[in-house]
C-alpha positions in Angstrom: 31.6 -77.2 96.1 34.3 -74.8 97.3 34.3 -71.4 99.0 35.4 -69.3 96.2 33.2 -66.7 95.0 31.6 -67.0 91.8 32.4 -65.0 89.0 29.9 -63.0 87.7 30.6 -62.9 84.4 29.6 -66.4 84.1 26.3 -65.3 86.1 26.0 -62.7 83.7 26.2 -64.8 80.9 23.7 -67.0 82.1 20.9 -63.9 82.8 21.0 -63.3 79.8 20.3 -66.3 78.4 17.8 -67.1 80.6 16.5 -63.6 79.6 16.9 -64.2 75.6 16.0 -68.2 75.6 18.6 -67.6 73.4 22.7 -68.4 73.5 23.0 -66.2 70.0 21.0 -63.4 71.2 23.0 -63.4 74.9 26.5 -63.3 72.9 25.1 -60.5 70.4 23.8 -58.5 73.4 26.9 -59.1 75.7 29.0 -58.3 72.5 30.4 -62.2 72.4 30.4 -65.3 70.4 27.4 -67.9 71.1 30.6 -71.0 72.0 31.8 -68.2 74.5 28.6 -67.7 76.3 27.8 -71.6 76.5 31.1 -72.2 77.4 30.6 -69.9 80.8 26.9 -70.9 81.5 28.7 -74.5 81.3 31.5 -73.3 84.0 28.6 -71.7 86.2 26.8 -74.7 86.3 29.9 -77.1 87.1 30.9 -74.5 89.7 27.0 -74.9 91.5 26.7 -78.8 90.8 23.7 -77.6 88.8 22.1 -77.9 85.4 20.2 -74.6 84.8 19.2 -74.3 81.7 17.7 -77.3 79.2 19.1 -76.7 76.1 17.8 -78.8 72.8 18.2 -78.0 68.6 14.8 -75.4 68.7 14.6 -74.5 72.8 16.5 -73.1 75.6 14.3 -72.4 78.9 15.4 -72.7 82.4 15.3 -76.1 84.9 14.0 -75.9 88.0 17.6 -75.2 89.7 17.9 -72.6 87.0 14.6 -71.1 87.8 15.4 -70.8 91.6 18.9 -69.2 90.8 18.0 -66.8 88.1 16.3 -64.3 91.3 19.7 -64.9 93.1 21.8 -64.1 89.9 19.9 -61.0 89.6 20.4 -60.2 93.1 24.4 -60.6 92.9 24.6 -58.5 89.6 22.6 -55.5 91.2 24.9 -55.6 94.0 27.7 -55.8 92.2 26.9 -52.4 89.9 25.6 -50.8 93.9 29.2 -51.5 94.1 31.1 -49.6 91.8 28.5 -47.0 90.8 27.4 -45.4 94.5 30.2 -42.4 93.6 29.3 -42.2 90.1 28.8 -38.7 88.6 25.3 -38.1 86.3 25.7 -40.8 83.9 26.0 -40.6 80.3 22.4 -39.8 78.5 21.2 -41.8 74.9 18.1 -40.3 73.2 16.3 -43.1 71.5 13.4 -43.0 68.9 11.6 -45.6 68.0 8.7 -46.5 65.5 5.5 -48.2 66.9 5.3 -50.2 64.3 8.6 -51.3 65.2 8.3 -52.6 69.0 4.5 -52.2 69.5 4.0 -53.6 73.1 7.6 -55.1 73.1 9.1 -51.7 74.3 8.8 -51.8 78.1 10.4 -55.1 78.3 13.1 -54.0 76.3 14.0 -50.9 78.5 13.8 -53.0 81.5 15.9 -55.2 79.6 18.6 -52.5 79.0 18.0 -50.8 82.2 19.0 -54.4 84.0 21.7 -54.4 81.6 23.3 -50.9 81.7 22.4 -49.4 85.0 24.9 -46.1 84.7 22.7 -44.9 81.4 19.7 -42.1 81.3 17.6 -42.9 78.1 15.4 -40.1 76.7 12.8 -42.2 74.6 10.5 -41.0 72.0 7.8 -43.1 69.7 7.0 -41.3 66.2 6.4 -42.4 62.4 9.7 -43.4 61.0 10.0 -40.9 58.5 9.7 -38.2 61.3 12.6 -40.0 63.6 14.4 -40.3 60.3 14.4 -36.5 59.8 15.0 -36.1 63.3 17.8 -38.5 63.9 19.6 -36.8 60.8 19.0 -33.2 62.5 20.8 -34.6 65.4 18.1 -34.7 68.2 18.9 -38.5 68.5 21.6 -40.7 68.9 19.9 -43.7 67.3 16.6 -44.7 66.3 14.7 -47.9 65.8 12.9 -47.9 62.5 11.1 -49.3 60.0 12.5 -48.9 56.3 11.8 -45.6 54.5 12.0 -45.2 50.7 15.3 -46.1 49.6 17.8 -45.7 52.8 19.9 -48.3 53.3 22.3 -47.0 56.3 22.0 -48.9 59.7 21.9 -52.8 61.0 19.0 -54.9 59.7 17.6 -56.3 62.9 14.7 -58.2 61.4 11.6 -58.4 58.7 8.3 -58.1 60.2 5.5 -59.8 57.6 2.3 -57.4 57.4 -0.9 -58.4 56.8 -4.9 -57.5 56.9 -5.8 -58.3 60.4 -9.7 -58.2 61.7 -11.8 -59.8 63.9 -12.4 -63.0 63.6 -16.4 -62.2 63.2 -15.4 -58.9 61.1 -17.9 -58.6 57.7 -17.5 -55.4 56.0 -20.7 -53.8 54.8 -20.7 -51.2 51.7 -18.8 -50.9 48.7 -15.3 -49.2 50.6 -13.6 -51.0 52.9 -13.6 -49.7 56.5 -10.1 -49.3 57.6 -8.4 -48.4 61.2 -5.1 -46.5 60.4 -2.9 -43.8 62.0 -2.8 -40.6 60.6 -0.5 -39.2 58.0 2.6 -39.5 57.9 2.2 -43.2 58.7 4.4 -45.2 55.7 2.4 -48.1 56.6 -0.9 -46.6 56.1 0.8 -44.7 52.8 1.5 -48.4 51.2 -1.5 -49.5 52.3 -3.3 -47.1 50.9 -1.1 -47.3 47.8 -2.1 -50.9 47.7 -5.2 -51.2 47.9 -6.1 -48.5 45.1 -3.5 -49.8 42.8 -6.1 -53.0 43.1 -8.9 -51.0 42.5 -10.7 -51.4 46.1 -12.4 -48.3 47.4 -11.8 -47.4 50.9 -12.5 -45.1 53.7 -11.1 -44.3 57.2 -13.3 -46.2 60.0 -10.8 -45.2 62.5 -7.7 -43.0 63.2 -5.6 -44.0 65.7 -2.6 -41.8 67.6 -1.0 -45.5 68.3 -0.7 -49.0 67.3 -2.1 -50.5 70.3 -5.2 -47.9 69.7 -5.2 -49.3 66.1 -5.1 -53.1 67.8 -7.8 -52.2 69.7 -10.1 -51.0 67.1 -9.5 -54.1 65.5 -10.3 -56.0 68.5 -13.5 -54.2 68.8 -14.3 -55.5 65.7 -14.7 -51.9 64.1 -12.4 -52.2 61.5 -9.7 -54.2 59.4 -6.1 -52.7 59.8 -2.6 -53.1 57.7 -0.4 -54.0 60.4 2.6 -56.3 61.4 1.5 -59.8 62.7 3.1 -59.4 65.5 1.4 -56.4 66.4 -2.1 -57.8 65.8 -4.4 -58.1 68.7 -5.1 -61.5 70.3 -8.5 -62.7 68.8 -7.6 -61.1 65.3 -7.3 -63.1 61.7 -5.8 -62.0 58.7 -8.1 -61.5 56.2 -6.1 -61.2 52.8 -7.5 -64.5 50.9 -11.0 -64.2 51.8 -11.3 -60.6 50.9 -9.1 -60.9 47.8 -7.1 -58.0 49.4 -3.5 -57.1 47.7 -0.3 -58.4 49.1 1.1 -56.2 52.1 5.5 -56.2 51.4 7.5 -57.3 54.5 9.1 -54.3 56.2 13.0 -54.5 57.1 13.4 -52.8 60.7 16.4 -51.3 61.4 18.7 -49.5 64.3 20.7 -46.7 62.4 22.9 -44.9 65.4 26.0 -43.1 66.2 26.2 -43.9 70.2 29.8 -43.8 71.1 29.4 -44.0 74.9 30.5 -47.4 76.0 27.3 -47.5 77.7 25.8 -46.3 74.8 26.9 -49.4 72.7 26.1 -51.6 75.6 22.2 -50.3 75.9 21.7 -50.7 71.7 23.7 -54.1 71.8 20.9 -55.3 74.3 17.8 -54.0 72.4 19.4 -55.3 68.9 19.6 -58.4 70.3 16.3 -58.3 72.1 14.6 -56.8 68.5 16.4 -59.7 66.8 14.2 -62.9 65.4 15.1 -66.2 68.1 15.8 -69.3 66.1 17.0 -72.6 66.9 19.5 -73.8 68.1 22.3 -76.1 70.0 24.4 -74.9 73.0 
């Protein structure tokens, strides 16, 4: 091993790896190709005499060496950007809005995600129904917005499909002849299609519980109050999904989309990093 100092945009590349499990979602975020990034995390690690991330066709998590350096990377990247933004004048400001349905409880670790990422940016962060951050993103209160689907819009990047389902307790037994439902108030769209859905089947229902959120939809489903139309992703841990032994109808995936016009460079750096961190992993080879 020689004196020379390392260069961090090898170190970079391998944070956010390490930070992804993911060589694709690293290169989308850094704005890269996936052969580029392994190519520097393979540099980095010849340059330390270390392996630091195990990398097989479905996984990518950190070795022990990896594990002790990743505090250290992070370390040298923060003092880096101390560095060269100590004089900087107020930085560049992106409003964001995004759906609940879309992130859920995925949204703080995506702004600390973007705030490790692109230090020199203020974010002004809203949640709302997607039809409302629609209307609002068109009437220029936000730069971009994170969203599920509405009606028949097809601008923006698909980042994903979420599958929804009927989600419950697992000791959930609805009593009566309308099905108890927890759902956020209008103008939800997922509580518009579910709705639409169920009385297109002919099943009766009424409103259990009405939520201002999705995590106080999740936990009325936890409490085992009601049954709720909501992403699996989103469902609370303990939950079930309920469609086949209810003989409920079939709940349509929901594309979720960014739809912006950031041009800051910081700008396109902060919504590269959440694309990527929004983005489905899958396997791979590096």
């Amino acid at each position: 091993m020689t004196e020379q100092p390392l260069d961090l945009d090898l170190v970079l590349a391998f944070v956010r790896v390490a930070e992804f499990s993911s060589f694709t979602r690293a290169a989308e975020a850094l704005g890269a190709t996936q052969a580029g990034i392994s190519l520097k995390v393979r540099k980095l690690e010849q340059r330390l005499g270390r392996t630091l991330l195990e990398r097989t066709p479905r996984l990518v998590r950190l070795t022990p060496d990896g594990t002790a350096f990743l505090d250290r990377a992070r370390r040298l990247l923060a003092m880096e950007r101390e560095a060269w933004l100590w004089d900087r004048p107020n930085p560049p400001c992106l409003r964001l809005g995004f759906s609940d349905h879309a992130v859920g409880d995925a949204l703080a670790p995506l702004l600390r995600r973007v705030a490790a990422a692109v230090p020199d940016l203020r974010m002004e962060v809203q949640l709302g129904f997607s039809r409302s951050l629609l209307d609002a993103y068109d009437s220029g209160a936000f730069d971009a917005v994170i969203v599920r689907r509405e009606g028949d819009r097809r601008d923006g990047e698909l980042l994903r499909r979420d599958p929804y389902g009927w989600f419950a307790a697992r000791d959930f037994a609805p009593g009566g002849t309308r099905l108890p439902l927890a759902l956020l108030a209008a103008p939800c769209g997922v509580r518009a299609t579910a709705t639409r859905a169920l009385e297109a089947a002919g099943i009766g229902w009424s409103e259990a519980f009405v939520g201002g959120s999705v995590s106080s939809v999740a936990a009325a489903v936890a409490a085992g109050i009601a049954i709720a139309p909501m992403a699996a992703h989103l469902a609370p841990p303990g939950s079930t999904e309920l469609s086949r032994r209810l003989n409920l109808p079939p709940l349509p995936p929901a594309p979720v989309m960014l739809i912006s016009r950031a041009g800051e460079p910081a700008a396109r750096r902060a919504l590269a990093e959440l694309a990527a961190g929004l983005r489905p992993t899958r396997g791979e080879r590096a």
